[in-house]
C-alpha positions in Angstrom: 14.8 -5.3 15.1 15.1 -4.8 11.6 16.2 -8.0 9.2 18.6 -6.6 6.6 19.6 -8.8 3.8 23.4 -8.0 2.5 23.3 -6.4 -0.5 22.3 -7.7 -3.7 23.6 -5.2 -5.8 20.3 -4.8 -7.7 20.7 -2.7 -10.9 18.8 0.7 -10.9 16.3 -0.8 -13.3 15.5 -3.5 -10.2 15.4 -0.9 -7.6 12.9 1.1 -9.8 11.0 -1.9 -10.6 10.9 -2.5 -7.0 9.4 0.8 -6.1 6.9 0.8 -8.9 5.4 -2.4 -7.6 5.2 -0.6 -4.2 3.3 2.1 -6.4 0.7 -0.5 -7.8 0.6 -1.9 -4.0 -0.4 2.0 -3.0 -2.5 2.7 -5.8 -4.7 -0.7 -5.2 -5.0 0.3 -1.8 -6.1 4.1 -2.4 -8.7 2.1 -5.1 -10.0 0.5 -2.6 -10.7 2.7 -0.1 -12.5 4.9 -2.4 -14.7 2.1 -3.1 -15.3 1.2 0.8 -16.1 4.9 1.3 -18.2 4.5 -1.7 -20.2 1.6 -0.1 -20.4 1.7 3.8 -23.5 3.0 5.4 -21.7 3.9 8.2 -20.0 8.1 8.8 -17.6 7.3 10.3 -16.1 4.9 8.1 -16.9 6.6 5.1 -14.4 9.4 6.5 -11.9 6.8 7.8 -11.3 5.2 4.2 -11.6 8.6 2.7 -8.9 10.1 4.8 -6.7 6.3 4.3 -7.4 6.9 0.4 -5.5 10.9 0.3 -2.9 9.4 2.5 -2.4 6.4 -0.3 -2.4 9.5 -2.9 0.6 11.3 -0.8 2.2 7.9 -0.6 2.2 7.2 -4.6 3.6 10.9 -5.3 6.4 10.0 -3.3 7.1 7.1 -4.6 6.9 8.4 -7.4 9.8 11.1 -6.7 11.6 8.4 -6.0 11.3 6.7 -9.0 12.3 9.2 -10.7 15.2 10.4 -8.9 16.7 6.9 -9.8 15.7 7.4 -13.3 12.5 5.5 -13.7 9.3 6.6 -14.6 5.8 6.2 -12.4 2.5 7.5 -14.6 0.4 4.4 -12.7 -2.5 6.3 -11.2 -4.7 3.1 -10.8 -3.6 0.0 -9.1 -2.5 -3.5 -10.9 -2.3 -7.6 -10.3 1.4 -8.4 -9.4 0.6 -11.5 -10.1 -1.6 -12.5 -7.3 0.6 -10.6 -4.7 -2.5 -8.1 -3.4 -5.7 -9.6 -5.3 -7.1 -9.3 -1.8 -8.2 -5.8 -3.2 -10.3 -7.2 -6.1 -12.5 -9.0 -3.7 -13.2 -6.0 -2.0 -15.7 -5.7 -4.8 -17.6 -8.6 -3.7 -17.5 -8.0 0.0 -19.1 -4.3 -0.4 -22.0 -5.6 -2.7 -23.2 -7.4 0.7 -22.8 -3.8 2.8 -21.1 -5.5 5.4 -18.4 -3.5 7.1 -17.3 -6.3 9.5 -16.3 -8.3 5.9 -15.2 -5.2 4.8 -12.9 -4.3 7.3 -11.7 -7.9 7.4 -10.6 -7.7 3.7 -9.2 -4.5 3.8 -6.7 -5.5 7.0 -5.8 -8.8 4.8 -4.9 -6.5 2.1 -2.7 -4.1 3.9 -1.1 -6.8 5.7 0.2 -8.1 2.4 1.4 -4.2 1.8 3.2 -4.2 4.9 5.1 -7.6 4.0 6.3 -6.3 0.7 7.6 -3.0 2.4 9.6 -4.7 5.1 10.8 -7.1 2.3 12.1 -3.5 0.5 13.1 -2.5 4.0 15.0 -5.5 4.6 17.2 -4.9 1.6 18.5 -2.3 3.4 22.1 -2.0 0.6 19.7 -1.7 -2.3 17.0 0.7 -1.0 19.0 3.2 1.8 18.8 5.8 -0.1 15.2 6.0 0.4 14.4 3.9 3.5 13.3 6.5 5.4 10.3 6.8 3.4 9.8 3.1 3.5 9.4 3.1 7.2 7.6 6.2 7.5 5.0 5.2 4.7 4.7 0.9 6.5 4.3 2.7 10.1 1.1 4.8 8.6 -0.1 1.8 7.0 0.5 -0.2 10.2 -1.5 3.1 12.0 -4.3 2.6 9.7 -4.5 -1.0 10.2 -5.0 0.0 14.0 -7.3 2.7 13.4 -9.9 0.1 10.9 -9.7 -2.9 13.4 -10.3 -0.2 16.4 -14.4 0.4 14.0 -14.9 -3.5 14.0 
């Protein structure tokens, strides 16, 4: 069962800055697949985080409709720091100058794990984000299906 917070009565400014760190969540991620399809040896994984990196792309255009249905405007293309919230990303780096998709795979479930949390944190603030929670859960299950589908090639 879900845990929804009563309201806060965020301002639209807060709601839109909430989305738009979702967005730099997304983006980071689709960044690093790119890079772990760039670097694994192995097919099959080098398809996996190419398909996971056009499903982050999907993800960031509609958050990005979002955004600006409230408003706000999205042109982030890349990821971001949010001040240390996903810098499990940046040492993706690191991990893929080794070649080692166990590590790999390792980092890249820590990182979408920490996605996952700030969705249901949105999700949980169910007053200040209805309006597009379906989207919420829709986009946290695929990222909770992709966690499956990477710790299914360890």
């Amino acid at each position: 069962m879900e845990n929804i917070q009563t309201s806060s009565l965020k301002t639209k400014e807060q709601v839109i800055s909430d989305l738009k760190e979702l967005l730099v969540l997304v983006n980071d991620g689709k960044e690093g697949y790119q890079r772990a399809a760039e670097a694994t040896e192995s097919p099959v994984l080098k398809a996996l985080f190419a398909k996971l990196s056009g499903e982050r792309m999907v993800y960031a255009a509609e958050l990005k409709e979002h955004i600006a249905a409230h408003g706000g405007e999205a042109e982030n293309e890349n990821g971001g720091l949010l001040g240390g919230l996903h810098r499990t990303w940046l040492s993706i780096k690191e991990v893929l100058s080794g070649h080692n998709d166990s590590s790999v795979i390792e980092t890249i479930v820590t990182g979408e794990n920490t996605v996952i949390a700030k969705y249901d944190e949105l999700i949980a603030d169910f007053a200040d984000h209805a309006d597009h929670m379906q989207l919420l859960k829709t986009q946290r299950e695929g990222i909770r299906e992709a966690v499956a589908e990477i710790e299914s090639n360890k």
